[in-house]
C-alpha positions in Angstrom: 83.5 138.0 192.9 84.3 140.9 189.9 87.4 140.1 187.7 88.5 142.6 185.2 90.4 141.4 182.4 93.0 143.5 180.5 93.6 141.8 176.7 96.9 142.0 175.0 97.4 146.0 175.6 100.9 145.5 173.9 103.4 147.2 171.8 103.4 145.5 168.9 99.7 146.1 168.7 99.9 150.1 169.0 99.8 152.5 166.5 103.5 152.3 164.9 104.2 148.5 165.5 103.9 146.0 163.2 100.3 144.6 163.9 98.8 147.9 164.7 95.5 148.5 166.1 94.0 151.9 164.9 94.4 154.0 167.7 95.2 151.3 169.6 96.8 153.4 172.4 93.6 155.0 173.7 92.7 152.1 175.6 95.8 152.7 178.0 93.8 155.7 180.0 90.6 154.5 180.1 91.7 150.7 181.9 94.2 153.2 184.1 91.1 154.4 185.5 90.0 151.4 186.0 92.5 149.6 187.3 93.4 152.2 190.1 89.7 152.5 191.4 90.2 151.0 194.3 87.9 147.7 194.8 86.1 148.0 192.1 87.2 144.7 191.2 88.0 141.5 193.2 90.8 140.0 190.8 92.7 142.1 188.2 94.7 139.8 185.6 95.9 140.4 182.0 96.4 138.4 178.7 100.0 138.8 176.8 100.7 137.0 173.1 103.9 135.8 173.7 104.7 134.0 170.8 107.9 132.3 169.7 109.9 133.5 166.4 108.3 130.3 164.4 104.8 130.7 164.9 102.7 129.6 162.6 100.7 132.2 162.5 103.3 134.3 161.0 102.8 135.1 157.1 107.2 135.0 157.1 106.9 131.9 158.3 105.1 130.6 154.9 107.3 131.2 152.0 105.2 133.2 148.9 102.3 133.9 151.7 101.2 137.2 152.7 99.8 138.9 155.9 95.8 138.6 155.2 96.0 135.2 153.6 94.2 132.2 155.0 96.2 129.0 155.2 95.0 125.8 157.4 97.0 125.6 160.1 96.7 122.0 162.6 93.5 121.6 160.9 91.9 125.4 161.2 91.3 128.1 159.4 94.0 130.6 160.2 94.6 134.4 159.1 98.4 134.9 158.6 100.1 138.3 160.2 102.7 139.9 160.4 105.8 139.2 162.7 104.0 140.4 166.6 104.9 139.9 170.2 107.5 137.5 169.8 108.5 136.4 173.2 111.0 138.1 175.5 111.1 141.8 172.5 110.1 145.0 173.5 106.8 144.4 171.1 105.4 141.6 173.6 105.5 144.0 176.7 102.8 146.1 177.7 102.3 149.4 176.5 103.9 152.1 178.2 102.3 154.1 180.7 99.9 150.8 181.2 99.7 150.5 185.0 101.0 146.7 184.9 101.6 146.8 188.6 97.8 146.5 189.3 97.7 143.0 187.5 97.9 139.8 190.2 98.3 137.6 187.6 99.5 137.9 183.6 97.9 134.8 181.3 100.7 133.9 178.6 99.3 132.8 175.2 99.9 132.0 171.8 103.2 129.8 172.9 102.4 127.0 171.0 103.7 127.2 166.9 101.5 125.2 165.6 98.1 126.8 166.7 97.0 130.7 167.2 95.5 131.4 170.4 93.2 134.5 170.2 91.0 134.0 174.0 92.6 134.8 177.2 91.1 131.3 178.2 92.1 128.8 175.5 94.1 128.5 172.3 91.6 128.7 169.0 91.0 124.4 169.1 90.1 124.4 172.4 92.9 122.2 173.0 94.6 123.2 175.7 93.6 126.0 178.4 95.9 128.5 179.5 95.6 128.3 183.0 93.0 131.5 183.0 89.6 129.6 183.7 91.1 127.5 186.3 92.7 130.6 188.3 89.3 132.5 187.8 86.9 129.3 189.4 89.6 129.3 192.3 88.8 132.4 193.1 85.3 132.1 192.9 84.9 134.5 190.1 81.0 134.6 188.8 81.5 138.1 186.7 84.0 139.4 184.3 85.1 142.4 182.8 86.9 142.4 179.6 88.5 145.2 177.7 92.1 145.6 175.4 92.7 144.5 172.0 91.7 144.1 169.6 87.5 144.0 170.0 87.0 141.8 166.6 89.9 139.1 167.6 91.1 138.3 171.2 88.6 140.3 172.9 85.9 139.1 171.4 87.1 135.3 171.7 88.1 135.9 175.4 84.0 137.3 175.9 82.8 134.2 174.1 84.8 131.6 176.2 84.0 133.3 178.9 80.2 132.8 178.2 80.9 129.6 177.3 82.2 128.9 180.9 79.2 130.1 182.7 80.5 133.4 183.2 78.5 136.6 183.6 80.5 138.4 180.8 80.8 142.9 180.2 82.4 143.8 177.4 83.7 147.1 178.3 83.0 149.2 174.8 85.2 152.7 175.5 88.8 150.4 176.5 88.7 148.1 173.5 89.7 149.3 169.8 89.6 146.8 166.6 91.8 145.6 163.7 88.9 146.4 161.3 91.1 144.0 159.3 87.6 144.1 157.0 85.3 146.9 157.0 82.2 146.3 159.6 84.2 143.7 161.4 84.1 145.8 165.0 80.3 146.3 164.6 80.0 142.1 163.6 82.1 141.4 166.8 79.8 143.7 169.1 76.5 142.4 168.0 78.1 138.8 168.3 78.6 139.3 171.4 75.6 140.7 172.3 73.8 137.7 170.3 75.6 135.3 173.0 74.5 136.9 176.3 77.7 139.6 176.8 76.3 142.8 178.2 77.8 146.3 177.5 79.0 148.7 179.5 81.2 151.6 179.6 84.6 153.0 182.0 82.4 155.9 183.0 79.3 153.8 184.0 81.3 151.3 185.9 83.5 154.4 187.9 79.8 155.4 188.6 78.9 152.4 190.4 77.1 150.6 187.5 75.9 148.4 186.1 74.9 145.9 188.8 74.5 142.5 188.2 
């Protein structure tokens, strides 16, 4: 069983909101495509940050700190950004135009103030699960698909803990764009990935019929 996996297309993460991906808002047509090709996948879900106004995450939530400073946060390392998909606002929904329809099942993360939660699958300690690996085993999912934003955060952690799980893992490299919050950080992400047992593939290669497993 196939399972594609749409990460965290969302407002506040498009060009113009407040954690903006660079051109954030091309991956919309390329997972369209893939999400109306008809059974191409077995299970189509999605990942949404949906985080409460007092995250601690959030560099206005540390007086003095700004976005881009590390702080420890319940005992990890944690990058501080700017105010993003607080629950229930127009930045936490999915991006206009994004065929949401096509998703059986939306994975809520990031709920929890006192730890970020970057995979689709877990929050960054490992601590608690998000529902996302159980659903996926009860489906008998062996194969994913994963594509959104950003590559060098939540997608990448998603492919990782994916892999980690004993799933066959595509990364899918045309549908995902990055923060780049460092210079190189996109390119570090992909060869990660690689490093770990993710394999590459494109929208046009998988509307093709490729790869096969």
């Amino acid at each position: 069983m196939r399972a594609l996996i749409v990460v965290d297309i969302q407002n506040d993460f498009l060009p113009g909101g407040p954690l903006a991906v660079p051109r954030g808002d091309e991956a919309v047509a390329p997972t369209n495509r893939l999400l109306d090709s008809t059974g191409l996948f077995d299970v189509v879900v999605a990942t949404q940050d949906w985080h409460p106004q007092d995250h601690g995450s959030f560099a206005a939530n540390h007086p003095g700190k700004r976005p881009g400073e590390v702080i420890d946060l319940a005992g990890l390392s944690q990058i501080l950004w700017r105010v993003h998909c607080v629950q229930g606002t127009r930045g936490a929904k999915f991006a206009p135009g994004l065929h949401a329809e096509r998703f059986e099942r939306v994975f809520r993360k990031g709920q929890n103030p006192a730890i970020d939660s970057y995979s689709g699958f877990f929050d960054n300690g490992h601590r608690q699960s998000t529902g996302l690996a159980e659903f996926l085993r009860g489906r008998g999912v062996g194969e994913v698909y994963i594509l959104g934003l950003a590559t060098d955060y939540c997608v990448k952690f998603t492919a990782l803990d994916a892999r980690e799980l004993g799933l066959e893992t595509w990364f899918i490299e045309d549908a995902c764009r990055g923060v780049e919050l460092h210079a190189g950080d996109v390119q570090k992400a992909i060869e990660e990935l690689t490093a770990r047992g993710v394999r590459m593939t494109t929208t046009d290669e998988l509307l093709r019929g490729g790869p096969q497993s």
